[in-house]
N, C-alpha and C positions, 0 to 999 in steps of 0.2 A: 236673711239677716244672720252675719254669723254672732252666735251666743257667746259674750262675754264671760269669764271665772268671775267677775263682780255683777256681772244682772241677780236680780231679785228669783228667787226659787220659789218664794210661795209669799206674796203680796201682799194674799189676807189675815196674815198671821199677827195675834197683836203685838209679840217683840220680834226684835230682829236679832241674832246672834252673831256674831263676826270672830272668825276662827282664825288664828294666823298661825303660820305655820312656825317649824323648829328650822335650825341648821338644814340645808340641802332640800328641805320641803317643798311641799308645794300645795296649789288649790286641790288640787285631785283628794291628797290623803284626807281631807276632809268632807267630802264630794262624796266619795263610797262609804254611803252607810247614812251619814250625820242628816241630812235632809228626812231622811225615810223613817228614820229615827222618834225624830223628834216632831215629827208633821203631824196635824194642822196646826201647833200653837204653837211653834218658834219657825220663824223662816232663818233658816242655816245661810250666811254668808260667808263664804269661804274665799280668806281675801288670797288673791295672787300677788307675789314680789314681782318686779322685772327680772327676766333675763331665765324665767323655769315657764314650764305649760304654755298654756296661750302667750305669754310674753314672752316666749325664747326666743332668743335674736336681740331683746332690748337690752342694752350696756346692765350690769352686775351693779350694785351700788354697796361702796363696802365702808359708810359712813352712815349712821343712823338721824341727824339731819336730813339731808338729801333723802333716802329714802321713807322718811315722814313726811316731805312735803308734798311725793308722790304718793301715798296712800289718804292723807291728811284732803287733799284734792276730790280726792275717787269716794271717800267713804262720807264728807260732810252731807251731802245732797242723799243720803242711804237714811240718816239720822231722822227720817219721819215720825218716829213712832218712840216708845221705850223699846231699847237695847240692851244686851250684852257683850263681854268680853270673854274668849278663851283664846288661851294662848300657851304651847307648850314648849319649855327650854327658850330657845331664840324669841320664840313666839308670845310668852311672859314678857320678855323684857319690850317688846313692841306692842303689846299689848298695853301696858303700861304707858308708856310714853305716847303712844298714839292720843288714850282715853285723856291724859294728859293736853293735848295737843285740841282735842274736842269741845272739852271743858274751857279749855282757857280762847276758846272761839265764841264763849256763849253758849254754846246746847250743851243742854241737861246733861249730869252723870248717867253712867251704867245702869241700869237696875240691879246688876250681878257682876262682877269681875270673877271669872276661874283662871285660876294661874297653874300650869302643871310642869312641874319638872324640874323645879330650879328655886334660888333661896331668892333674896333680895339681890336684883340684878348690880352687877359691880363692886359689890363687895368683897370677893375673892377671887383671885387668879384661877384661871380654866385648869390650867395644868403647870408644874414646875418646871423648868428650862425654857428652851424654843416656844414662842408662842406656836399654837396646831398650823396656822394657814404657811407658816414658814419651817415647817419640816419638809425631810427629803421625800419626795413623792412615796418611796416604798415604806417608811414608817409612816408617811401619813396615810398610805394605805392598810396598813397594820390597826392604825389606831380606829380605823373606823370600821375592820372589821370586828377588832373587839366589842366594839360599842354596843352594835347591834342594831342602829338604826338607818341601815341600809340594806335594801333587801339583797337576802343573798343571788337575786338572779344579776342584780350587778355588777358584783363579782366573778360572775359566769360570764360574763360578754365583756372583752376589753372594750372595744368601740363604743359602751354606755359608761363603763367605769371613765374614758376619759375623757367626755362629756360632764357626767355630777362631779368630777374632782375639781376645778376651777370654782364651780360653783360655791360647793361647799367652803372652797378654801377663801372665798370673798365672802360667805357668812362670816367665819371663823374669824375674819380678819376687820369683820364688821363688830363683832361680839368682843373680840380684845382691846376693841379703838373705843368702844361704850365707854365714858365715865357718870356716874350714875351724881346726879343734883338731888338734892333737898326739897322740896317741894310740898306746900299744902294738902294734909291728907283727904281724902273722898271720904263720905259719909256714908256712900252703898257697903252692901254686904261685898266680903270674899272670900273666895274659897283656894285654897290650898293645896295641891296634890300630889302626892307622892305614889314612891315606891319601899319601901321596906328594906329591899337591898339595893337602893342605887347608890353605886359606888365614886358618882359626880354631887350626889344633893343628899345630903343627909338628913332623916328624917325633924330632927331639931333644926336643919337653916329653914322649913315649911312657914314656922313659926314667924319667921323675920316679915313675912305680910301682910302681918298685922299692924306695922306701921304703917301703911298708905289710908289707913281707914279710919274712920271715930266709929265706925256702924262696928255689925255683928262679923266676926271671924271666926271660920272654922277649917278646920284640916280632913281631907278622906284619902286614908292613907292605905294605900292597895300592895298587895303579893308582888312583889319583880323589882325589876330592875329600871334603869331612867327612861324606859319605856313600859311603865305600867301600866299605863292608860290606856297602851294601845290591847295589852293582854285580858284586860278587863272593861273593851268599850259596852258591854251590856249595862253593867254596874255605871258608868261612866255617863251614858245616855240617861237613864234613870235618875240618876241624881240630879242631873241638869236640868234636866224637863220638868223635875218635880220642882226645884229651885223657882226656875222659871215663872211656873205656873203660879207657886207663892207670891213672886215678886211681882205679878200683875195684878195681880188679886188685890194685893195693896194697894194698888193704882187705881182702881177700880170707884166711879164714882158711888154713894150709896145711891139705892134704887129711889127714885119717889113713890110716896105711898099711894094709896088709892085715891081716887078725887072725891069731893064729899059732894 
């Protein structure tokens, strides 16, 4: 049987966590490390898009409808249990919309939303001029090697570089086309994440999400750049698991007492 990026990693775990990915991402970045991490009490779901990892080859979806309805499908039938949300840059804002998409199917909230990377989705333009997926290939190679969230061996191999440039650029052109709704806030906690020096999210737009909530909001705000999280996944792991482990606790029926 070959193993799916959406099968279950660890079944008996009492939450489920669902990780989605950024711009150009994929199931893997979440694959290496997060399971091991965080095992036996969170079973790590690392959702895969179409058209990267095990879906390569399936059409790109560069419309956030469509590509909810695809995930929205794949992840209801996962919601057995209490869950989670993390999601970084692109992955925030489908994260969001997704949990969105859950709730308004009937099953329970989050126990925890982590949003890393990014303020309140659509609120502000990516960048000034050309939107990024319609630059000329060599500045849009430019831009992403400054960014830093492409490994540099990709840069090193044309033949991979022009494989993830499409890709990315149907994110990019996924994330420009987002217009962000209004919508009834959650009551679960969230958490916030930055970086200190990201020069895309400043550490004041973190704040901005604490509108989706009535519940508790807080911010963990790390050393780097819009890739903080990734410099500091110890700290990162740690926090969530502890989270976690909270947010079940709360769930947790009270014990009965002795029989007389």
């Amino acid at each position: 049987m070959v193993r799916r990026p959406w099968d279950v990693e660890c079944p008996d775990a009492p939450v489920r966590l669902f990780c989605l990915p950024w711009a150009g991402g994929s199931a893997v970045t979440y694959r290496r490390g997060w399971p091991q991490a965080l095992a036996p009490d969170v079973d790590v779901h690392a959702v895969e898009l179409p058209g990267r990892g095990a879906e390569f080859g399936e059409p790109l979806l560069r419309r956030v409808e469509p590509l909810l309805d695809v995930l929205t499908a794949r992840i209801v039938p996962l919601v057995d249990r209490p869950y989670a949300v993390f999601g970084h840059s692109m992955g925030s804002m489908l994260g969001l919309e997704l949990t969105r998409r859950l709730v308004a199917a009937g099953l329970p909230e989050p126990v925890r939303m982590f949003v890393s990377g990014s303020g309140m989705p659509g609120r502000r333009p990516r960048t000034e001029g050309s939107p990024l997926h319609e630059l000329p290939e060599n500045e849009f190679r430019e831009w992403l090697r400054k960014t830093g969230g492409t490994p540099a061996e990709v840069f090193r191999n044309p033949e991979l570089l022009d494989l993830v440039s499409p890709l990315l650029r149907a994110d990019f052109e996924l994330c420009d086309a987002y217009r962000h709704r209004p919508a009834p806030p959650f009551a679960c906690p969230v958490t916030a994440i930055g970086g200190d020096d990201d020069p895309y999210v400043p550490v004041a737009a973190l704040a901005e999400w604490a509108e989706i909530t009535t519940g508790p909001f807080d911010r963990l705000v790390l050393t780097g750049g819009h890739f903080a999280f990734q410099e500091h996944l110890d700290r990162v792991h740690a926090f969530v698991a502890a989270a976690l482990r909270t947010a079940v606790r709360g769930l947790a029926p009270t014990p009965a007492g002795p029989a007389a």
